[in-house]
C-alpha positions, 0 to 999 in steps of 0.5 A, spaced: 500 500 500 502 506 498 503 511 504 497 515 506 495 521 502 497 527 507 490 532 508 491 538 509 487 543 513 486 549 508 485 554 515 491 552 517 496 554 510 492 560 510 493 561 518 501 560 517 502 564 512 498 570 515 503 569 521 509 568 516 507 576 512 506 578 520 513 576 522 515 580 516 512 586 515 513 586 523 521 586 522 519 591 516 515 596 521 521 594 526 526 597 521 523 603 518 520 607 523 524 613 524 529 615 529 525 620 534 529 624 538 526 625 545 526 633 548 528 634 554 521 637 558 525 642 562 530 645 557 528 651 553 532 650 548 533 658 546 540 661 546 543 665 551 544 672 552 551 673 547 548 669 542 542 673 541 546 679 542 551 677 536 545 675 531 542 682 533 549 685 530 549 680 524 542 682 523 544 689 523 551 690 519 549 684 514 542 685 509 541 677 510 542 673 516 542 666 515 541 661 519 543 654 517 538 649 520 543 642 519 539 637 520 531 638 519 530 632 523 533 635 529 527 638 534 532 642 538 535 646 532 528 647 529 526 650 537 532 654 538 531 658 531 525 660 531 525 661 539 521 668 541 529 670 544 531 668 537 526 673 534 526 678 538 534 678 537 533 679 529 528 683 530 532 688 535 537 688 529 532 691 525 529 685 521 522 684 520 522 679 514 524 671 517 524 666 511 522 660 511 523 653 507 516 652 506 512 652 499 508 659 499 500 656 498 503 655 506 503 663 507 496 665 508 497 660 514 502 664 517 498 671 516 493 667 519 496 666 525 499 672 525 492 676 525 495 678 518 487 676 515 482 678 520 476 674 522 480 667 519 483 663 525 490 659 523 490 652 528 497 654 531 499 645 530 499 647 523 506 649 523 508 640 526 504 638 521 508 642 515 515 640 518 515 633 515 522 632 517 520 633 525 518 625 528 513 624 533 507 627 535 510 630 542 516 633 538 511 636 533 506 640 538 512 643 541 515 646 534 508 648 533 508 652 540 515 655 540 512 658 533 506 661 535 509 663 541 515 667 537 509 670 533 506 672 538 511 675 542 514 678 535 507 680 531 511 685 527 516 681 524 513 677 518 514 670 516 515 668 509 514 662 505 520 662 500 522 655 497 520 654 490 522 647 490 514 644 490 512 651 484 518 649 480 516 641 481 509 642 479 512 645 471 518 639 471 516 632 468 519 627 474 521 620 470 518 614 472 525 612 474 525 618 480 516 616 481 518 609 483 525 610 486 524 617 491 516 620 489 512 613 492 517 609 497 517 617 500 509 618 499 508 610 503 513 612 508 508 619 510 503 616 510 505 611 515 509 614 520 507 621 520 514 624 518 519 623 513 526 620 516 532 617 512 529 610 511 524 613 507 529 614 501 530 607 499 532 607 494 537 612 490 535 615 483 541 620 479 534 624 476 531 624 484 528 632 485 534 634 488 539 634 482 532 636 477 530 642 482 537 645 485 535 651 480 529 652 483 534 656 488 534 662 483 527 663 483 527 662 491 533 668 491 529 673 486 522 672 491 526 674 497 529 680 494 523 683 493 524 684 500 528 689 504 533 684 506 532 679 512 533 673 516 533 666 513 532 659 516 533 655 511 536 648 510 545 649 511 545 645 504 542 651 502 548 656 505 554 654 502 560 659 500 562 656 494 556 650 492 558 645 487 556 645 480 548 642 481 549 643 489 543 648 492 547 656 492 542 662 495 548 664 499 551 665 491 546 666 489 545 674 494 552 674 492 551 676 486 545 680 487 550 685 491 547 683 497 551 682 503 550 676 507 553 672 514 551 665 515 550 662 522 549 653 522 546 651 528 548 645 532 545 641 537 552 640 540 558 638 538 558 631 536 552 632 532 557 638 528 562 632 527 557 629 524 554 634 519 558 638 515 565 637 512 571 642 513 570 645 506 562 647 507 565 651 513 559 657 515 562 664 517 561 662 524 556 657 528 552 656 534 552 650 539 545 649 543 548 645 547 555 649 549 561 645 549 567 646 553 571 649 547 565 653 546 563 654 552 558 661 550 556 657 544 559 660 538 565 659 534 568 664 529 570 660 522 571 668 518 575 673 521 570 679 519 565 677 525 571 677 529 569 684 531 562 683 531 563 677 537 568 682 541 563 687 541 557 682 542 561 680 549 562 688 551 555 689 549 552 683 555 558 686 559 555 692 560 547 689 560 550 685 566 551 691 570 544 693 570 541 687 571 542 679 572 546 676 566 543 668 564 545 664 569 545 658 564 552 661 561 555 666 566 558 672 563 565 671 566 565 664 564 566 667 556 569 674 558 577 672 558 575 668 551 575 676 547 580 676 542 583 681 539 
């Protein structure tokens, strides 16, 4: 007799599949979340009394300050940028106009919010959920109150959405290569986790947005001089001296407008500043939101033409302080002995 035919039960075969796509799509979602960096509750975030005091002076002699954010995934560098003391600092430099790299349909939102269009009302979550790069809910909503808190305390200064790339995308035909490997990966990505991390680009593509949309930063450039000058918080890739051929160049791009222009990357400390840029890509000078001990008041100086505008920054607070107590977070004396000639 042969040996017996084995019956299977079709519930079970299904059953373990089912099992086996939940074990991977389990490793999948394990993989692919995206990194959140946790806030600390009890820190501000904000900068100290001599880096508000050397961004007011940078605000003053220069007709554009940029502010290079060097990771848009970093909540910490977002919070201290945007800070009311931050805002306020520009501000007191005498510049009314803060850009931002965000698609201009978003600016009726921030006239909105600012009480620029009477009788309409902006939810002030509205910025977290602009920020696509920015992960988990938390961080989020305290971007979103940062902000709103900055505008509020700040309402003459107006907040300008300046990035062309998604107007010069809506005029550029994407190939399928760059849909299939960038536009749909990152479109699935979102929508699952609400942000957009690195692991959403899981594939290269040489025809992806960045290298067809560099250009767009022309158009970015021409709309922010329409403007009398001002602050930028852009993106630090945007901000380079000396970009590559097809590398983004507003920096370059003012330069050649005539237009004076200093430029301040922001780091969340200094091993992520290890991390982040290459010593060719160097800014003018740069802040660390959490000081180190070689930077103990949280600025470096790369170019020496903001040498005096640091020294007169340290006598500025020096003098603030004989009136009134200095920021306990970072004593006066601790940087004074630093002024350099």
């Amino acid at each position: 007799m042969g040996k017996p035919q084995e019956i299977k039960n079709p519930l079970w075969e299904s059953g373990k599949r089912l099992l086996i796509v939940a074990a991977i799509l389990g490793g999948l979602h394990s993989c692919m979340k995206p990194d959140i960096h946790e806030l600390d509750d009890n820190a501000a975030y904000a900068p100290n009394a001599l880096q508000q005091e050397f961004m007011k002076l940078a605000a003053e002699k220069y007709d554009y300050l940029a502010l290079g954010d060097t990771s848009h995934r970093r909540p910490e560098i977002n919070l201290f940028a945007l800070n009311s003391l931050s805002v306020q600092a520009i501000r007191d430099g005498g510049d009314k106009n803060l850009f931002l790299e965000l698609d201009p349909s978003k600016q009726d939102y921030f006239n909105a919010l600012s009480g620029r269009l009477p009788g309409i009302h902006a939810d002030y979550l509205g910025y977290g959920a602009m920020a696509n790069s920015i992960c988990g809910k938390n961080n989020k909503e305290r971007i979103s109150k940062n902000l709103a808190q900055s505008i509020r305390k700040n309402n003459d200064v107006q907040i300008i959405t300046v990035d062309q790339r998604v107007v010069q995308s809506k005029k550029t035909s994407l190939d399928w290569q760059n849909i299939l490997a960038v536009t749909i990966p990152v479109s699935a990505y979102f929508a699952v986790y609400d942000c957009i991390d690195t692991k959403a680009f899981m594939f290269e593509s040489d025809t992806g947005p960045e290298n067809i949309l560099t250009k767009s930063d022309d158009k970015t450039v021409e709309s922010m001089l329409g403007y009398k000058g001002g602050t930028i918080f852009y993106g630090a890739s945007h901000l380079k001296r000396h970009p590559k051929e097809n590398e983004f160049n507003l920096v370059q791009l003012l330069d050649e407008a005539g237009k004076s222009v200093a430029v301040i990357n922001i780091y969340v400390d200094e091993a992520q500043k290890m991390e982040s840029v290459a010593p060719s890509d160097e800014p003018d000078a740069y802040f660390l939101v959490t000081p180190s001990e070689n930077d103990p008041d949280g600025i470096h100086i790369n170019n020496p033409e903001l040498q005096d505008l640091y020294n007169q920054a340290v006598v500025n607070v020096e003098q603030k302080s004989q009136h009134k107590a200095f920021d306990p977070v970072v004593p006066v004396t601790q940087f004074l002995p630093e002024l350099k000639s």
